[in-house]
N, C-alpha and C positions, 0 to 999 in steps of 0.2 A: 422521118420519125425522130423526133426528140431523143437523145440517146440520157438513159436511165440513171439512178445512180440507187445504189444497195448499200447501205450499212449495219454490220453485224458490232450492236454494240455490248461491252460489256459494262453495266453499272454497278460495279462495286456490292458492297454484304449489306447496304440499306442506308450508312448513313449520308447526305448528300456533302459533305466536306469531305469525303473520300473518293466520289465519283471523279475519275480523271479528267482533266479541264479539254484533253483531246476527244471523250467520249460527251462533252457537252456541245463542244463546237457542231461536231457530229451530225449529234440531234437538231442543232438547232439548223441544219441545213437540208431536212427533210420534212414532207408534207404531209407523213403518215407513218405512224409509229406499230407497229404489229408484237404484241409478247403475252406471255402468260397473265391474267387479270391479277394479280399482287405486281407483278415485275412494270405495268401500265399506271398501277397507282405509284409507286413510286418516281417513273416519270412527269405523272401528272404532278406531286408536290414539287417539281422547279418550277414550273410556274409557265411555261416556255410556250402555252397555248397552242400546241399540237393536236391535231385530231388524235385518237389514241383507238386503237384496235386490237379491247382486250376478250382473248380464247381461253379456254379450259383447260386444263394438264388433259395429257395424254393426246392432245391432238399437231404434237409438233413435226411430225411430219407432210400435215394439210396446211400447217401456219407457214414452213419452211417453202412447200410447192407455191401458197398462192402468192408469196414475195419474192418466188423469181418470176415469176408469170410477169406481175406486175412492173417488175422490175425491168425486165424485158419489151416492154411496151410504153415503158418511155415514165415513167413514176418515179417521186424520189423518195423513197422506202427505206426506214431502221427496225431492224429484226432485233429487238433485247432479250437479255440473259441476265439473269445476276450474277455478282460475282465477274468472271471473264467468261466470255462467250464460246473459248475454247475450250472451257476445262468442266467438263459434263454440262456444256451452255448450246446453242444453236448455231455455232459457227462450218460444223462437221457438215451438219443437214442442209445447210442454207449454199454451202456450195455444191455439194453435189446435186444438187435440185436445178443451181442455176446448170451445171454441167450435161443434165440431163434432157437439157432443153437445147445445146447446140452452144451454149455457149463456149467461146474460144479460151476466156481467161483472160482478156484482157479489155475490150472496151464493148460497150451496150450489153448491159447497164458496166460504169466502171463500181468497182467492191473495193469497201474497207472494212476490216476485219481488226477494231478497238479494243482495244486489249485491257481489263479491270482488274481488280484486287479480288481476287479469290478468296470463298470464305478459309481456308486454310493458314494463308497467309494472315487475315483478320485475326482467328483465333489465336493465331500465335503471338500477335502483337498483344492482346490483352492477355494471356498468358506470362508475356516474358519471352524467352528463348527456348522454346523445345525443340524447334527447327534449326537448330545450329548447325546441324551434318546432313548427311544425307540421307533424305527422307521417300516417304512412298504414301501416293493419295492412293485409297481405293474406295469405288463405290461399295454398299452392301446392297445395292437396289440389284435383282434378281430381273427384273423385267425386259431387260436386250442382255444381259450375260446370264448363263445358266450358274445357277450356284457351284455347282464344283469345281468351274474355273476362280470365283471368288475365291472357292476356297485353297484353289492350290496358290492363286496369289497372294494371300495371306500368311498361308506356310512358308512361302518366299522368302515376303516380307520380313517376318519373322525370324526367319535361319539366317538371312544376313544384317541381323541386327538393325536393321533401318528404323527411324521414328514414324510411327505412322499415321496420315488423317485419315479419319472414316467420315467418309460424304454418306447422306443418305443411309441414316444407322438402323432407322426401324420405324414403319408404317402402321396403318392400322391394319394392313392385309397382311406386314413380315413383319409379326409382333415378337418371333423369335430369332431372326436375325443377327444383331447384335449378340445377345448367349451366345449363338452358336460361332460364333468372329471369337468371341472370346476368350472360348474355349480352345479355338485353335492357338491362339497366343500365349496363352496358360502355359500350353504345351512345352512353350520354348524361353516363354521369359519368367521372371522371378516373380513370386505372391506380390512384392512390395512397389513391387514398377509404377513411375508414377505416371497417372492418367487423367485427363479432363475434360468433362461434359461443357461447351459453350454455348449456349440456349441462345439465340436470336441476335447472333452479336451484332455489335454497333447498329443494333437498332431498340427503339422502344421496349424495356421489358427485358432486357440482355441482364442473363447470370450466370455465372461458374461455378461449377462445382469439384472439386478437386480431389483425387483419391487414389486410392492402389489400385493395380491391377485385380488383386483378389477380390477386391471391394465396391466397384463401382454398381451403382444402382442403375439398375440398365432402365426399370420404370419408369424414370423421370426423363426419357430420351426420346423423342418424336423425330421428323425430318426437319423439323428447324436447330437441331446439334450439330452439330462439330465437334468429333469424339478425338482426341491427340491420346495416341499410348508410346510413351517413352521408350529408348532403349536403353544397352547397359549401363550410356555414358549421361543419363536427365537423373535431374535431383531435384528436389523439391525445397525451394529455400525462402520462408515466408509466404510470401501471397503469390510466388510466382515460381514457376520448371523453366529450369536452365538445361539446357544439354550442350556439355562441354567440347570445345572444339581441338581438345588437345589429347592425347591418346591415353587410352586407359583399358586396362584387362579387362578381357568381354566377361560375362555374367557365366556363374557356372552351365545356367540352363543351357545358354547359349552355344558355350563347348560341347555339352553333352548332344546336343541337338545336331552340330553340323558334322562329330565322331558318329553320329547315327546314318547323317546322311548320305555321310561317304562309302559307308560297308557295301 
């Protein structure tokens, strides 16, 4: 039997000058491309003449089994993700799938696991620098985490000052989602903290919107945002949030908040 070959690609936030030239070679060494139908259209614009095998949200754990199946019987198969495949993308799913099936971990099929530019990282580059310290991704999608752990990872995030990105802010089914994210944040950081909605970045149609904590317009926020809320040390300077990498006294809220936590 032909021995397999798997790749778990990640393609970057949309635009193709960003796609890693490692996650092009990739592709173009496979016979069949399997991913969500927008994540298929944007491979189909390189041009690279792949058959293309685009599925629906919600069904990434049937997309994940039938590409190790396939993978296992001797196929040469890329599983796509946008952004990187490991960071809320199909890399998690796609191995334990192959794992579940007997596989040893190392050859038939052999895996490469391509590593992208996460929408995080994108937004911050069109930002500027808000990501200069130590930060915290968290989903708001409720659908594999229950919300209360969202929410104590929020308060986390929060009490030790970390800058934070919100993946996945607010659906048409978690139209309250985000409010309630923000409200935990309220809790512990200042009215004035500065924060930014990035609408479809580095793709078609990409826009920012820039604001305080108190202030942001959560309406204008779907699953194509990328929500950045600062901590004590991001300031807002012209068109772009800096967060300083040199030490500065944390925000009153912030003290008050971790004297609360320690009682």
């Amino acid at each position: 039997m032909a021995e397999g070959h798997l790749a778990v690609v990640g393609i970057g936030p949309g635009d193709p000058e960003l796609l890693c030239p490692r996650a092009l070679s990739a592709l173009r060494q496979v016979s069949a491309v399997i991913g969500y139908a927008p994540y298929c259209d944007q491979v189909e614009a390189l041009g690279l003449g792949i058959a293309l095998e685009r599925w629906p949200i919600g069904t990434e754990t049937e997309r994940a089994r039938g590409a190790a199946r396939r993978a296992r019987a001797g196929e040469r198969i890329a599983v796509v993700s946008s952004g990187d495949a490991g960071v809320y993308g199909m890399a998690s799913l796609v191995l334990d799938a192959l794992y579940d099936t007997g596989w040893d971990g190392e050859w038939n099929p052999a895996v490469e696991v391509v590593p992208g530019i996460t929408a995080a990282l994108a937004a911050a580059a069109r930002l500027g620098a808000p990501l200069g310290v130590d930060f915290a991704c968290l989903s708001l999608s409720d659908l594999l985490v229950p919300w209360e752990l969202i929410e104590r990872r929020l308060e986390a995030a929060a009490l030790a000052d970390l800058c934070i990105a919100l993946y996945n802010p607010r659906s048409r089914g978690r139209r309250d989602g985000l409010d309630r994210a923000l409200a935990v944040l309220r809790r512990h950081r200042e009215p004035g903290t500065p924060v930014a909605a990035v609408h479809h970045v580095c793709r078609p149609g990409e826009r920012i919107e820039l604001a305080e904590l108190a202030t942001l317009d959560t309406a204008t926020v779907d699953m194509t945002t990328l929500v950045v809320i600062g901590c004590s040390m991001t300031r807002r300077r012209g068109r772009h949030l800096i967060t300083a990498r040199h030490k500065a006294e944390p925000s009153r809220a912030c003290v008050e908040a971790a004297d609360v936590a320690s009682r």
